[in-house]
VMD Tcl script that draws the C-alpha trace (Angstrom):
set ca {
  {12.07 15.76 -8.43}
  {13.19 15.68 -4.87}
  {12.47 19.29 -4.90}
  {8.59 18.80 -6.17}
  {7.92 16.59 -3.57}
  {9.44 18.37 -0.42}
  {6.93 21.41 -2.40}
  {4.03 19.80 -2.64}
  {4.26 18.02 1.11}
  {3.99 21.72 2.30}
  {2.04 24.49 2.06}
  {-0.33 25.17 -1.10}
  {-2.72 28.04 -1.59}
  {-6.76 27.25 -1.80}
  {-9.40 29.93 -3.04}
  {-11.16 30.86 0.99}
  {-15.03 30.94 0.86}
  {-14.27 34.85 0.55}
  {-12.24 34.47 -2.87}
  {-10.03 35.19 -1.25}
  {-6.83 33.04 -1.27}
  {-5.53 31.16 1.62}
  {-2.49 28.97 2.68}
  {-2.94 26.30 3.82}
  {-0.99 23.07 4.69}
  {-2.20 19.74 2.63}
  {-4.08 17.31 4.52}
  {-1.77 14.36 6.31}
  {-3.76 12.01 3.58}
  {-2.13 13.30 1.07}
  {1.52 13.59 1.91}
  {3.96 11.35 0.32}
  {8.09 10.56 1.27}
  {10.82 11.88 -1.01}
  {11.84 9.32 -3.72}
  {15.08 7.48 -2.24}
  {16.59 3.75 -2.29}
  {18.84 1.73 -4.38}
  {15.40 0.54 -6.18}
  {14.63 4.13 -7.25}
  {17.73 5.04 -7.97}
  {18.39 2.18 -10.29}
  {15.12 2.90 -12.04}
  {15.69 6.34 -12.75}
  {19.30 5.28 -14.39}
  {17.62 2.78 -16.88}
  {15.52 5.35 -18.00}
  {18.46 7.77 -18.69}
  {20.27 4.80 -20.28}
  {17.53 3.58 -22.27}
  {16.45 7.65 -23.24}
  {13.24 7.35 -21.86}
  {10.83 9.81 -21.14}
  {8.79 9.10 -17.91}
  {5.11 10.16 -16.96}
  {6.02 9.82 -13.64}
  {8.44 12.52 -13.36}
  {7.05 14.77 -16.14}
  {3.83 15.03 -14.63}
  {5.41 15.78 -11.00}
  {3.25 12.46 -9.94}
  {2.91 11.56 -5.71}
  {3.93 7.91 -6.52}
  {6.93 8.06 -7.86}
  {8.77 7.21 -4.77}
  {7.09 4.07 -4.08}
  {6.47 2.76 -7.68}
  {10.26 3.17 -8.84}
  {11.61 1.61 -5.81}
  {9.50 -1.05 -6.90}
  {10.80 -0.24 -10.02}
  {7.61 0.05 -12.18}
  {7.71 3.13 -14.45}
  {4.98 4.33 -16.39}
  {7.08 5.32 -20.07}
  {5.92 8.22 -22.35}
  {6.71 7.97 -25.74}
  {7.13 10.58 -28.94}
  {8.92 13.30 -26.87}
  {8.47 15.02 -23.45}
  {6.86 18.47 -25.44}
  {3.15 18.21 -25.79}
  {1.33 20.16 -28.54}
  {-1.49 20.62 -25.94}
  {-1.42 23.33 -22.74}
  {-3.98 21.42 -20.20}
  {-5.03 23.75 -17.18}
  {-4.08 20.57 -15.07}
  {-1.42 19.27 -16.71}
  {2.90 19.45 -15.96}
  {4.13 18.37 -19.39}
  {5.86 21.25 -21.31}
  {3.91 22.55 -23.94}
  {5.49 23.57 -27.53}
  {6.64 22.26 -30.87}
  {7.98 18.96 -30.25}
  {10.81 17.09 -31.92}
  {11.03 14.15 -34.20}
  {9.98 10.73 -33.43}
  {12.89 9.03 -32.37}
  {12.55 5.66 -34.31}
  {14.49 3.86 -31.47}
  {11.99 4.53 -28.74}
  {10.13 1.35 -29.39}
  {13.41 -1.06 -28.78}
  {14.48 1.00 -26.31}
  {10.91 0.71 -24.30}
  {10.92 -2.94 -25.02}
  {14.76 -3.53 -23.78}
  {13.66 -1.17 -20.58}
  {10.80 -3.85 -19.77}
  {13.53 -6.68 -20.54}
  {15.61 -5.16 -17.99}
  {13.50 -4.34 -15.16}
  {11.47 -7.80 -15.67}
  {8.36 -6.00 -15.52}
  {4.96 -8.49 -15.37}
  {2.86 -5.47 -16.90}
  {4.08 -2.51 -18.65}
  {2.13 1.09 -18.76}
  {2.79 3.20 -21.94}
  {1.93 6.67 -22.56}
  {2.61 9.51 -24.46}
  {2.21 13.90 -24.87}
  {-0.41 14.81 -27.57}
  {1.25 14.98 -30.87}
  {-1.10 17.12 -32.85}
  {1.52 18.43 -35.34}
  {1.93 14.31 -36.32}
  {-0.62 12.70 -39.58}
  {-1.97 10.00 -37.35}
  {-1.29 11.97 -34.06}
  {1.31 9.33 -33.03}
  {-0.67 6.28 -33.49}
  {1.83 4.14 -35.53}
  {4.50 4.79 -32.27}
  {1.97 3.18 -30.19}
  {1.71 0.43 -32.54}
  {5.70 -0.12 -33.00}
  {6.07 -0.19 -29.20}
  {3.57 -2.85 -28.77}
  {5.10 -4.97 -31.37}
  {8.91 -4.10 -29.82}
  {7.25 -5.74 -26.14}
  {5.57 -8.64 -28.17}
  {8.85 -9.59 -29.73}
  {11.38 -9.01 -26.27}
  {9.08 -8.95 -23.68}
  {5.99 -11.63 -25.05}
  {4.65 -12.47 -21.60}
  {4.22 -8.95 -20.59}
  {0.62 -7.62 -20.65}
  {0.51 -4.34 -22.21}
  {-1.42 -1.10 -20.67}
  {-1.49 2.10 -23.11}
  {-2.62 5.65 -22.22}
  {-3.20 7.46 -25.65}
  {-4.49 11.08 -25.74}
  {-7.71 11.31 -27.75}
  {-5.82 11.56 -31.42}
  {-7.97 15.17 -32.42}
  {-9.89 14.83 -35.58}
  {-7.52 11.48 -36.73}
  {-9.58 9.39 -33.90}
  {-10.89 6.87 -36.02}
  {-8.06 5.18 -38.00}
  {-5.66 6.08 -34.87}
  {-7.71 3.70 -32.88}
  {-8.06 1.25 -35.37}
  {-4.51 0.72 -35.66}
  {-3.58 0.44 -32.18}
  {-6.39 -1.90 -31.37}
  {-5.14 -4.28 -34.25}
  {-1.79 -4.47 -32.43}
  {-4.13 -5.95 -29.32}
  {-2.96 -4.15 -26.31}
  {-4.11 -5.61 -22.97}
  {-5.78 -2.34 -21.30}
  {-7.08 0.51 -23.51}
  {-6.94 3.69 -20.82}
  {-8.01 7.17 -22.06}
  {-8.66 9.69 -19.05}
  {-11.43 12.04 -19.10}
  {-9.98 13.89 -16.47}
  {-12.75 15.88 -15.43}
  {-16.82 16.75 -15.77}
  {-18.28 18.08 -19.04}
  {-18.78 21.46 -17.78}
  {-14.52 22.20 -16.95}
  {-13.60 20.92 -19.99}
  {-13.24 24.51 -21.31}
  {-10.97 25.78 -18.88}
  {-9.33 22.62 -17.67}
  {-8.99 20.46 -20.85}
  {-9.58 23.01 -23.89}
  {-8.04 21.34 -26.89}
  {-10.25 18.26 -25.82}
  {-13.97 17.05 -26.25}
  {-15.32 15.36 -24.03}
  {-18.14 13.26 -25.71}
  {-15.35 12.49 -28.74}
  {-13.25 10.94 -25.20}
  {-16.02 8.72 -24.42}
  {-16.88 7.33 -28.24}
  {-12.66 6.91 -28.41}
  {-13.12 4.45 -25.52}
  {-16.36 2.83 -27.05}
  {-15.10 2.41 -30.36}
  {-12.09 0.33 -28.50}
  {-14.82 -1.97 -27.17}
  {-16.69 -2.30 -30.39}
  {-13.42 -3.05 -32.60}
  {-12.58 -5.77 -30.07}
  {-14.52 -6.57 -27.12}
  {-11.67 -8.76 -25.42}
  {-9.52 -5.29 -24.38}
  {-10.32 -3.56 -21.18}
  {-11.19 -0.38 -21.44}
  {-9.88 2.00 -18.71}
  {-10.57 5.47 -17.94}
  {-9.96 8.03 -15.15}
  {-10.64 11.47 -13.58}
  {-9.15 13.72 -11.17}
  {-11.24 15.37 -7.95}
  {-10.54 18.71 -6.22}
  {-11.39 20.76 -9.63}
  {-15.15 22.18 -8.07}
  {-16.99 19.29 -9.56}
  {-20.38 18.58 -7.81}
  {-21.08 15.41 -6.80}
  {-24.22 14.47 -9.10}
  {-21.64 15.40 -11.97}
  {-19.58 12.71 -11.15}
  {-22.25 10.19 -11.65}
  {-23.33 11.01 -14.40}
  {-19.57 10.75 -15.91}
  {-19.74 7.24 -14.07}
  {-23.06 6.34 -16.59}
  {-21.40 7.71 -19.23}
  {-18.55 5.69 -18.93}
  {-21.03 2.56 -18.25}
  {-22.77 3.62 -21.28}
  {-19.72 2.90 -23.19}
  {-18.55 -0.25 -21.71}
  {-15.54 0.98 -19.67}
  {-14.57 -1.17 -17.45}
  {-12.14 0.04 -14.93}
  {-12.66 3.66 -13.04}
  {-9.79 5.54 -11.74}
  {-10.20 8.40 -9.28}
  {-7.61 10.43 -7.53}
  {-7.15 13.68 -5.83}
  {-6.07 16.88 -8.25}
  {-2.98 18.20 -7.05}
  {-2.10 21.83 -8.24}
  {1.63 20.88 -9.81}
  {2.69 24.62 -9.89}
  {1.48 27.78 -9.25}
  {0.78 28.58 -13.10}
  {-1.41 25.89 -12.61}
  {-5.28 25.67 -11.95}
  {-5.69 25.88 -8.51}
  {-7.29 23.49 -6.23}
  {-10.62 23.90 -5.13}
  {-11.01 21.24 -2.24}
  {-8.95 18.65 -0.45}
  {-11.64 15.54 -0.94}
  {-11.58 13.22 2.22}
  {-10.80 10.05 1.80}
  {-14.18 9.10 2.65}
  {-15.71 10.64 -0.08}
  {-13.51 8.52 -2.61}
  {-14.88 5.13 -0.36}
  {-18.45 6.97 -1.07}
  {-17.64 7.23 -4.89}
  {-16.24 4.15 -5.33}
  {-19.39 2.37 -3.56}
  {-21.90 4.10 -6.45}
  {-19.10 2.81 -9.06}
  {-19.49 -0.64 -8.31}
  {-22.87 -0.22 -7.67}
  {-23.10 0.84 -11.79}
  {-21.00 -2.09 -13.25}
  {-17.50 -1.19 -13.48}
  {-15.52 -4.48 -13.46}
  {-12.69 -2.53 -10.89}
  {-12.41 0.90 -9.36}
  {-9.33 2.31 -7.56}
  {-10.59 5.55 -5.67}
  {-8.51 7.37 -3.25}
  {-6.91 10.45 -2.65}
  {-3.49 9.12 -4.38}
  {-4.76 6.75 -6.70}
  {-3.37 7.93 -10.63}
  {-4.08 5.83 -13.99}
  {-0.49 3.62 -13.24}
  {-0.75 3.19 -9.77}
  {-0.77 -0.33 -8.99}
  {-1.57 -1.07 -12.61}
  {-0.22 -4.44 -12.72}
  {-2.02 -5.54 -9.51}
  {-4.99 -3.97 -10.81}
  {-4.45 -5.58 -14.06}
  {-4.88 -8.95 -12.51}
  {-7.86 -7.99 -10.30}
  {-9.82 -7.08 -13.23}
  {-8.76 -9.92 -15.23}
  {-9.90 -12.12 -12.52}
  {-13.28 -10.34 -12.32}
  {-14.22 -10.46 -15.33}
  {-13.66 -14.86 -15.71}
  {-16.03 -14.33 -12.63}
  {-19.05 -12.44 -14.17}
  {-18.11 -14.39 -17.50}
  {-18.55 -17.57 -15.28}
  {-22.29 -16.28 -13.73}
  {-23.40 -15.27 -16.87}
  {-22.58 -18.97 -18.14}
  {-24.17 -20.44 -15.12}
  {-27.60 -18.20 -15.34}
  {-27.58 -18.95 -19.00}
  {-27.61 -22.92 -18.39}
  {-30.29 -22.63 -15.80}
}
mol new
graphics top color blue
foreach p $ca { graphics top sphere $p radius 0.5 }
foreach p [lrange $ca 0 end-1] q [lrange $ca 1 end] { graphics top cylinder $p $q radius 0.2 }
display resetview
């Protein structure tokens, strides 16, 4: 992990307006500081203790420096071997293993430990599974009901191919806080960036979540730097509004290795404030739009944010309807 993050501080190659490919050094906006300190280091070793698969380092992420000194961890369940091979994606692809029935008491007894306020769970795709690892999600939201009850619960499920419907029933049943499924990109890459995916079946996941229980915030998120155009991204935006999501995420794409699709542009920091103006502009309760912002980052803090905004519009709403 050390070794990923000296890598990616340096020098990465971009296609040149030729075709042509080019090195050329990251942008200072960008660059992150090799994960170090007792906080990290004590993180890391309750995840090995515990057997816990992490997003954070299987997906290479920027953040993992600064969130496990904090010692937040985003934990992904049923395995570290997804049945999926995402153009974007870090995660090994293959035939995964059993599901280990301990992971949800382990998970809980993790969030027990590090006294976490807000927990984020994810998971690989699981394809080869009957409910495509549904009824794991479930048993580790019970597991943090029972040891952890007064921590609010964030899951990040993949989109549960062709089993969608009774997969999402379940989970939503089990009442997590924040429902987050990331649509990681425009309509038009989804063939070469997310090809085992749909991308109109991502968007009815997320509004099925808000029509089985309106009370769950619905999250979703998508990465920049992949030669979207900008009137693409707004229309994702009123798709998203069309389904009642109410938090946006959007980050920078950062090519993890050279196997990897490559990036296409370095978007300014600017252009995220520009994005998330037109966001809030559309209705989304909270959006977190920078360069290094990923679905985790901050979650907690956002958590709260977006809790509190939504008792405000609830409020308005109140006091327009008794005027």
């Amino acid at each position: 992990m050390h070794r990923y993050l000296i890598e990616m501080n340096e020098i990465t190659k971009i296609p040149s307006p030729s075709g042509k490919p080019v090195r050329q050094r990251k942008p200072d906006w960008i660059r992150v500081k090799a994960p170090m300190g007792k906080g990290f280091e004590e993180t890391r070793k309750l995840m090995r203790e515990h057997k816990l698969n992490t997003v954070c380092e299987e997906a290479a992420c920027p953040n993992i420096g600064e969130c496990w000194t904090k010692k937040h961890a985003t934990v992904m369940i049923l395995g570290d071997v997804c049945t999926r091979a995402c153009a974007f994606c870090n995660v090994k692809t293959g035939m995964p293993m059993k599901v280990d029935p301990l992971e949800p008491q382990h998970t809980a007894d993790a969030a027990a430990k590090l006294g976490l306020e807000h927990i984020v769970i994810t998971s690989v795709d699981r394809d080869d599974l009957p409910d495509g690892g549904a009824s794991q999600f479930v048993k580790v939201i019970e597991a943090l009901r029972r040891t952890t009850p007064d921590t609010t619960i964030e899951i990040l499920t993949p989109d549960f191919r062709n089993k969608a419907d009774a997969a999402i029933e379940a989970i939503v049943a089990a009442r997590p806080d924040v429902y987050n499924h990331n649509l990681e990109t425009v309509p038009r890459l989804y063939p070469t960036i997310r090809p085992g995916a749909r991308y109109y079946a991502s968007i009815r996941l997320l509004e099925q979540v808000k029509r089985l229980d309106p009370s769950i915030f619905t999250k979703s998120g998508i990465m920049l730097g992949l030669s979207e155009e900008r009137l693409e991204v707004h229309q994702v935006m009123d798709d998203m509004r069309s389904a009642d999501i109410d938090f946006l995420t959007m980050g920078q794409y950062l090519q993890p290795t050279p196997k990897h699709v490559k990036v296409s542009e370095f978007v300014k920091p600017q252009a995220f404030d520009a994005y998330a103006s037109i966001a809030r502009a559309k209705g989304f309760l909270l959006v977190a739009s920078s360069p290094l912002t990923r679905s985790s980052y901050h979650a907690g803090e956002d958590f709260a944010k977006m809790r509190a905004a939504r008792d405000e519009k609830l409020a308005r709403e109140a006091k327009h309807a008794g005027t």
